[in-house]
C-alpha positions in Angstrom: -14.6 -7.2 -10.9 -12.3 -6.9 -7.8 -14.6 -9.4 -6.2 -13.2 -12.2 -8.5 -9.7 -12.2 -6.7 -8.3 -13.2 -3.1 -5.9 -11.0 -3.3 -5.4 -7.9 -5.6 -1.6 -7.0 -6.0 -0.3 -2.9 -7.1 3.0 -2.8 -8.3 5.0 0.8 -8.5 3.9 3.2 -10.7 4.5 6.4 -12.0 2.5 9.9 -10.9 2.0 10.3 -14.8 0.2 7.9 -15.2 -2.6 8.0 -12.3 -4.9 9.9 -14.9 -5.2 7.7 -16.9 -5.6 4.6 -14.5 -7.8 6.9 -12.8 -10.2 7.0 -15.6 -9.2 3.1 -16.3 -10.2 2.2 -12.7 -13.6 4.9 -12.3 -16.0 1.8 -13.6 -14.6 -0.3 -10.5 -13.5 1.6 -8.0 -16.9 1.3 -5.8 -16.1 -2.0 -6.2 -12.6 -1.8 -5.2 -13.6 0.5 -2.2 -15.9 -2.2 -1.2 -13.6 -5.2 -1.6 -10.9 -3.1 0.8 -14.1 -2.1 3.4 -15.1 -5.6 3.4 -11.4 -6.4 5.1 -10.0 -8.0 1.5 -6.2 -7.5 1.0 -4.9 -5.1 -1.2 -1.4 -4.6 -1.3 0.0 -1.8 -2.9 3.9 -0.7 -3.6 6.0 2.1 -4.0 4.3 5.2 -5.7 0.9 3.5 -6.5 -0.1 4.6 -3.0 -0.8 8.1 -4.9 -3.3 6.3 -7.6 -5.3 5.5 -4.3 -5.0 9.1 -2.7 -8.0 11.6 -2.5 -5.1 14.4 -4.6 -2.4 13.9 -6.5 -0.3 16.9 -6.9 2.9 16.7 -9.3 5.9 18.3 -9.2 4.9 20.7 -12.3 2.4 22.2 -9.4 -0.7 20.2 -11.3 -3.2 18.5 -9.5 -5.7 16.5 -9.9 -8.3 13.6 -7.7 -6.7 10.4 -7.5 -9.4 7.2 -6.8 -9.9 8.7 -3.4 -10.0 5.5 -1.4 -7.7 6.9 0.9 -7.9 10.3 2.7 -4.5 10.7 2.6 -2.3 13.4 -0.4 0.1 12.3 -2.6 2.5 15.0 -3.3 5.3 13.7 -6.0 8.7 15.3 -4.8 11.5 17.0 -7.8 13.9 14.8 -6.4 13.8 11.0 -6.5 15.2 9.8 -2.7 16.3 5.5 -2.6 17.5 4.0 -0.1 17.0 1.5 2.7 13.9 1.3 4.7 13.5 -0.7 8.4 10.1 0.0 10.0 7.7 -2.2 12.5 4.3 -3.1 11.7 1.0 -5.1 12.9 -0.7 -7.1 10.6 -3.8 -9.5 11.8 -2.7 -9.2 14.8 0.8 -10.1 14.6 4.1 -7.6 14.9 6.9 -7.6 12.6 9.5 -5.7 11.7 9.9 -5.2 8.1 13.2 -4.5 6.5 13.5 -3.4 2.5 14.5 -0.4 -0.1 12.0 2.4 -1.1 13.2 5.2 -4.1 10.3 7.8 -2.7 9.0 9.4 -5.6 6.4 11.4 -3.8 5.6 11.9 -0.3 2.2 10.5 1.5 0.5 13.2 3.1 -1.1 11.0 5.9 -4.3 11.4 6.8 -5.4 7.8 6.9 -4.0 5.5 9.6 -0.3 4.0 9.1 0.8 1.1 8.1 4.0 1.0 9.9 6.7 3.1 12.8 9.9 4.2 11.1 12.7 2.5 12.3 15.1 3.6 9.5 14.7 5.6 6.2 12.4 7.9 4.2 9.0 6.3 5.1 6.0 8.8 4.1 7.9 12.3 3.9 11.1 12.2 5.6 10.2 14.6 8.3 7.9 11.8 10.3 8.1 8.4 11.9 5.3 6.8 9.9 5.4 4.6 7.1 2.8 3.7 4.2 -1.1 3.6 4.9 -3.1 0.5 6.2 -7.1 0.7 5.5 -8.4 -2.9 6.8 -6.8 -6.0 5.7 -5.2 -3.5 3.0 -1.6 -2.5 2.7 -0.1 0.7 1.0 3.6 0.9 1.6 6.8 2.5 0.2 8.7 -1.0 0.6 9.5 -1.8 -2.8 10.1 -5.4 -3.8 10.7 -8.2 -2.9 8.6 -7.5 0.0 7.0 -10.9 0.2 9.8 -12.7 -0.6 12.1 -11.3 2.3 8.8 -11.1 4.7 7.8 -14.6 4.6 5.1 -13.7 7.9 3.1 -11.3 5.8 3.3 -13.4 3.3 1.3 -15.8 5.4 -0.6 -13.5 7.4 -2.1 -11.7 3.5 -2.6 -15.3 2.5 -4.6 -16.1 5.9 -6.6 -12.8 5.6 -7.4 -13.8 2.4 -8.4 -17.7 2.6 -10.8 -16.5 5.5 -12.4 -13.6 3.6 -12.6 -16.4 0.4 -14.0 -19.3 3.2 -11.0 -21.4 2.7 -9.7 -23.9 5.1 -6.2 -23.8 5.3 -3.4 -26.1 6.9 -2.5 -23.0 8.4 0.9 -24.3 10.3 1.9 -24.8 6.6 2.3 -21.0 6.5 3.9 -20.5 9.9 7.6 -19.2 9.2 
């Protein structure tokens, strides 16, 4: 039950598996839904974005419905592309620039708001300026890791969403980087 957790962490994945973590995730995904609607941070790396995509269409030409959380297409490309990625960002309410590596795997067909403004790299398709999806408090981005480790301020801000949404006073000067 999604609503058990602060925060609910997405690692990358591969397109080849989204059936099957589709099916896996069906009996929660209202849930899930609900827990991102209700302003609860999700992150999300890397090529998981596509698990949360309305369709999922692989390389082969197959497709198929991802969860559908996210309006947006995931369209996995035939040629793996890696390299840096430098974009600028608002999260709860504050602006930072984010600086890591993505190996795009698929492109993001947005149709959901984004997460971030291309600086540098790939972000969603390599023809654009925008980066990853944000829904809420809820972050879907190509940055791969360690995205929290170099980005100490989301760090804190993801941890500040989350000890509001939980009802948790925290020292939050503690968190200020």
């Amino acid at each position: 039950d999604p609503s058990d957790y602060d925060i609910i962490f997405f690692g990358p994945g591969e397109a080849s598996s989204f059936p099957l973590l589709t099916e896996e995730l069906a009996p929660v995904k209202d849930k899930l839904e609900a827990y991102i609607n209700e302003g609860k941070p999700v992150l999300v790396t890397g090529t998981s974005i596509g698990l949360f995509c309305s369709k999922v269409t692989r390389s082969s030409g197959e497709e198929f419905n991802g969860l559908g959380i996210l309006k947006s297409e995931f369209k996995e490309n035939e040629k793996v592309y890696g390299d840096d990625i430098y974009f600028k960002t608002e999260y709860n309410g504050i602006v930072m620039e984010i600086i890591g590596n993505q190996i795009q795997m698929g492109d993001i067909i947005l149709k959901d708001e984004p997460f971030g403004e291309l600086i540098y790299g790939y972000g969603n398709t390599g023809e654009d300026t925008k980066e990853g999806v944000v829904k809420g408090r809820s972050i879907f981005t190509n940055t791969l890791g360690p995205l929290l480790v170099c980005h100490p301020k989301l760090t804190a801000e993801i941890v500040k969403v989350a000890a509001k949404k939980a009802g948790l006073k925290i020292d939050e000067t503690a968190l200020d980087t």
